[in-house]
C-alpha positions, -999 to +999 in steps of 0.1 A: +000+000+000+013+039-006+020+063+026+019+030+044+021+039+083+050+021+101+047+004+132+054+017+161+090+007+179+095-022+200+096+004+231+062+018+224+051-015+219+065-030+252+051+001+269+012-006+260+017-045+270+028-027+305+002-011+306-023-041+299-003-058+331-003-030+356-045-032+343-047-073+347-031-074+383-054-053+402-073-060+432-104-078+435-121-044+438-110-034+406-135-024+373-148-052+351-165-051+322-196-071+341-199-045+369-197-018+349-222-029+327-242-033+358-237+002+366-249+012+335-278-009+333-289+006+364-277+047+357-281+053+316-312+049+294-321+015+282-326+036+246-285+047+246-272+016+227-237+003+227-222-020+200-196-036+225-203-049+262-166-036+271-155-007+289-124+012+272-092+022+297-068+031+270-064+034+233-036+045+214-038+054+169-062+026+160-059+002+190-080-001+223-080-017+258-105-024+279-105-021+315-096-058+320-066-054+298-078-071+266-065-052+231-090-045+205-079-037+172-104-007+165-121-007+130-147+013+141-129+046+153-157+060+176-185+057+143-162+078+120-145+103+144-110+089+146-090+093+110-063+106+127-067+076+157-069+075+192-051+105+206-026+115+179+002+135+197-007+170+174-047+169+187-033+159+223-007+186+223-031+217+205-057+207+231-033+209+263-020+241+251-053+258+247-066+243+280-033+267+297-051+298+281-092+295+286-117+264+282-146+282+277-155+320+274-189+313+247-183+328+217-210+351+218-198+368+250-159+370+247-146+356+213-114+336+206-090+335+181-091+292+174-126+301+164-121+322+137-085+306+125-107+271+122-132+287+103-109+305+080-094+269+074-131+252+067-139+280+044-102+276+027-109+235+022-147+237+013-146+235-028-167+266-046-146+294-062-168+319-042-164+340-006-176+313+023-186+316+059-185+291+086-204+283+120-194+262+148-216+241+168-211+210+189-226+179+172-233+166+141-274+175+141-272+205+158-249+215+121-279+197+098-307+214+121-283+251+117-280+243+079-319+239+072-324+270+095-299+291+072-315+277+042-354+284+051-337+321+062-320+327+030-344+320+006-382+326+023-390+292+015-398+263+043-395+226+028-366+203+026-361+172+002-345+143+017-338+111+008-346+071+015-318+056+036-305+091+047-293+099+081-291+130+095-296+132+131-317+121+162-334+156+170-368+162+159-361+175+130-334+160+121-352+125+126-379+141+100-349+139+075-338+108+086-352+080+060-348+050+086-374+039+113-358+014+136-343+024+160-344+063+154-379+070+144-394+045+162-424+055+183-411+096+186-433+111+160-452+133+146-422+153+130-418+188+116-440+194+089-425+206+049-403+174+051-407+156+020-386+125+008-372+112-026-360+076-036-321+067-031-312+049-062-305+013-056-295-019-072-311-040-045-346-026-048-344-020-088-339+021-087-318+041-114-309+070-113-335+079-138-360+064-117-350+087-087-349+118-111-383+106-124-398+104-086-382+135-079-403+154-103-432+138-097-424+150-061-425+186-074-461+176-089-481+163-060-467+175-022-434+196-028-441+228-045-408+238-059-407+276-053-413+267-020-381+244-012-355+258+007-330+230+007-322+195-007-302+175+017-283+138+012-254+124+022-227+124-009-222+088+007-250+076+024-235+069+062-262+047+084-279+038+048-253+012+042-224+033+028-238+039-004-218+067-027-241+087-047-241+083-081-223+111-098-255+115-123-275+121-099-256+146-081-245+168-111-284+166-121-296+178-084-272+208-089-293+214-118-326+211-104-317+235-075-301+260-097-333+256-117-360+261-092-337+284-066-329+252-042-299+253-021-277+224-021-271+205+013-239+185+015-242+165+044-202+153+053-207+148+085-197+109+083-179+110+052-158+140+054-115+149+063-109+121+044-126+094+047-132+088+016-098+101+002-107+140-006-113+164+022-150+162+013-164+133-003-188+158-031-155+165-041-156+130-063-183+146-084-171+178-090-203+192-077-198+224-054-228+225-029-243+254-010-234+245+024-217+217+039-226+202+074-194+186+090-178+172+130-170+138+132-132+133+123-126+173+120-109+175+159-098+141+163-123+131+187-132+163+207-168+172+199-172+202+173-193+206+141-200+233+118-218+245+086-196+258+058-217+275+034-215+307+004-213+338+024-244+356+011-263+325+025-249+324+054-252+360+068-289+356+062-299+352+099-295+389+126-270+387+146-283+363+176-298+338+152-269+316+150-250+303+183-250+282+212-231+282+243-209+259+236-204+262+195-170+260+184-152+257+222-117+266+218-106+235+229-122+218+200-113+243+177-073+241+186-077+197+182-095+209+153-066+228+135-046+202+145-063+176+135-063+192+101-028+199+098-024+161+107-042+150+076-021+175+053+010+163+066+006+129+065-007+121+036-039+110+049-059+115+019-038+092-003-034+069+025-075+065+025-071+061-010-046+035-009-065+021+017-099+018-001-081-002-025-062-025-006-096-026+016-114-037-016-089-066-028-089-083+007-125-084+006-130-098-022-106-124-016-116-133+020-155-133+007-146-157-021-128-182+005-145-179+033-183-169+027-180-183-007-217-165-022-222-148+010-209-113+001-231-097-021-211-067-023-180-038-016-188-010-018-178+028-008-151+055-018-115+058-003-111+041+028-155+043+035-162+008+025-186-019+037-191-049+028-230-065+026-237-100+036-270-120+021-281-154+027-275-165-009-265-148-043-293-162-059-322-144-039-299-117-025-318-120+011-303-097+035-286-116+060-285-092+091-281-124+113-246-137+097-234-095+100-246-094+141-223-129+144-193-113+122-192-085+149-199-106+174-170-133+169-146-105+158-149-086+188-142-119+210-108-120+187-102-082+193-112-066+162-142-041+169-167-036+138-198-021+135-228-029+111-254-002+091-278-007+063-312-004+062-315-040+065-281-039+093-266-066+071-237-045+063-204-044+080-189-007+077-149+001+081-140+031+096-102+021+107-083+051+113-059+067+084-033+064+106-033+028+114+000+006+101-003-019+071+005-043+104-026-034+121-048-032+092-035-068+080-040-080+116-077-068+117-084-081+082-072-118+093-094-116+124-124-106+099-117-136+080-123-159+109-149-137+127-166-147+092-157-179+089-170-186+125-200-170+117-211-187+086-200-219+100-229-214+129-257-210+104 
């Protein structure tokens, strides 16, 4: 693979597996995995899931250790955050330095400097040829819900166009975006009104691109009047959906209809973005610029931030006061932020998800056709964003959301963590960080293999 990631030296390495020890001999008293699970049985919210019934202690680039001292190779990288890994020495050192200055003033009562240097970077990386403007928030819905808010503001208009499979969010209105009911719609509703939805094409369930196009117009025809739509949103790779790129056909062609009917375009990069797919934004891939771009996840490493890049003229829609929260864009965030960013430039972290993808791709494929012979249906994904979709046979194409529960299941009692999406949850997702070694990403893979090989041989 190119920009491969060397391992780490024998004296890091011996210094984690001293670290495992000094975990492993502690008293009887000590934290387990069971009786912290108790404790949060008893203290959190049956409806906060968690893929893994292990408590972390440590992690370090793209491994993990859980209180008891057991490694995990992590493929999941905290759903998307970590493509610069677990505590990369830049983000660690950016946030220390800032926490010697100020955590916290609110930008709307004392600004910062990190605020406005981030921004300047966002609106330096965001493609369009045209002045840009960003805001910082905290999560990932709070920057979908800011982006419709700009959008309704900027152009006197109210609805937004979504699509099947789409995730945006668990607030209200984001959940009225979101095309999936279980878990995240389930039993919540009613949601905001002037939230309509159009088809995602698919292979699966027979959709082209025409036929999406098609259903789109008809849209405009009977509920969404098209002078009155502020925004169409999707995911340029649909995250939660199953990992599905969008077709670059139907992209260029919904640049089209907005610029036709005075739509703003909705990048939604929260998942896919800072390189995930191997460009800063994954739109990028079809040369289509969007109107505003949602984004957090990987942009600080793993400290919570998220923001709305967007053209300037749009974005100064709202009076001063519209646009805020008390936390947005915390200077702590913001410095792991820059850093974070700088990590990715000077790294080579956008070939390396590139190089990745591929490599990613050519394992699959060879591990599907040994050991799930007719079992994987299919790879797909850009850059280093791939999943792979398991069915119960190639003839009827059945999703097999039983055989993808046992994958993760026996790869997490081997030490590789995985996590599954789809609308069906019979696809397995990768979201290693960029930074981990061709060591560690070969190590991972060969515990896939017999996670999968354990798995089918169950059935």
């Amino acid at each position: 693979m190119a920009n491969v990631v060397k391992e780490k030296p024998a004296r890091a390495r011996a210094k984690k597996k001293a670290k495992i020890e000094v975990v492993s001999s502690a008293t009887p008293d000590a934290k387990t995995n069971a009786s912290l699970l108790a404790r949060r049985q008893a203290a959190v919210p049956h409806g906060v899931a968690s893929a893994a019934p292990v408590f972390a202690s440590h992690a370090e680039n793209a491994e993990l250790w859980d209180v008891e001292g057991n490694r995990y190779i992590d493929f999941a990288g905290g759903i998307a955050v970590l493509n610069t890994g677990h505590r990369h020495p830049k983000v660690v050192e950016a946030a220390k330095a800032q926490e010697d200055h100020y955590t916290h003033t609110s930008f709307q009562v004392v600004p910062y400097e990190p605020y406005v240097a981030l921004a300047e970077k966002l609106n330096a990386l965001a493609p369009g040829d045209f002045a840009k403007k960003t805001l910082l928030v905290t999560t990932g819905a709070e920057a979908v819900e800011n982006a419709v808010k700009i959008a309704r503001a900027a152009t006197g208009r109210t609805g937004v166009i979504a699509f099947t499979g789409a995730y945006h969010g668990r607030t209200l209105l984001t959940l009225g975006m979101t095309g999936k009911i279980s878990p995240y719609k389930k039993d919540v509703g009613p949601f905001p009104a002037d939230v309509f939805r159009a088809p995602f094409p698919s292979k699966r369930n027979d959709i082209t691109v025409a036929d999406a196009l098609t259903a789109l117009e008809n849209l405009f025809l009977t509920d969404a009047q098209p002078d009155r739509i502020a925004a169409i949103i999707l995911e340029p790779v649909l995250g939660e959906g199953g990992y599905y790129p969008v077709p670059t056909e139907l992209m260029q062609a919904l640049r089209g209809i907005c610029d036709k009917h005075g739509i703003l375009l909705i990048a939604d990069e929260v998942q896919a973005g800072f390189g995930r797919t191997g460009t800063w934004f994954a739109i990028e891939h079809s040369g289509v610029v969007p109107d505003l771009i949602t984004v957090a996840k990987s942009m600080a490493g793993g400290y919570p931030i998220a923001g709305v890049i967007g053209r300037a003229d749009v974005m100064d829609a709202l009076a001063p006061g519209g646009l805020g929260g008390t936390y947005g864009g915390n200077p702590v965030a913001c410095a792991a932020a820059l850093a974070a960013i700088q990590a990715i430039e000077e790294e080579g972290l956008l070939a390396r998800s590139t190089a990745l993808g591929e490599h990613f791709r050519s394992r699959f494929a060879e591990i599907g056709a040994r050991a799930a012979p007719y079992r994987m249906w299919d790879i797909r994904g850009l850059g280093a964003m791939l999943a792979v979709e398991f069915v119960t046979d190639f003839e009827t194409a059945t999703p097999d959301a039983a055989l993808t529960k046992s994958v993760c299941a026996h790869a997490l009692k081997r030490g590789l963590i995985l996590l599954s999406c789809g609308m069906h949850g019979n696809a397995v997702r990768i979201m290693v960080p960029l930074t981990a070694s061709d060591e560690i990403i070969e190590e991972g893979l060969s515990i896939f293999e017999e996670a999968l090989t354990a798995a089918v041989a169950e059935q």
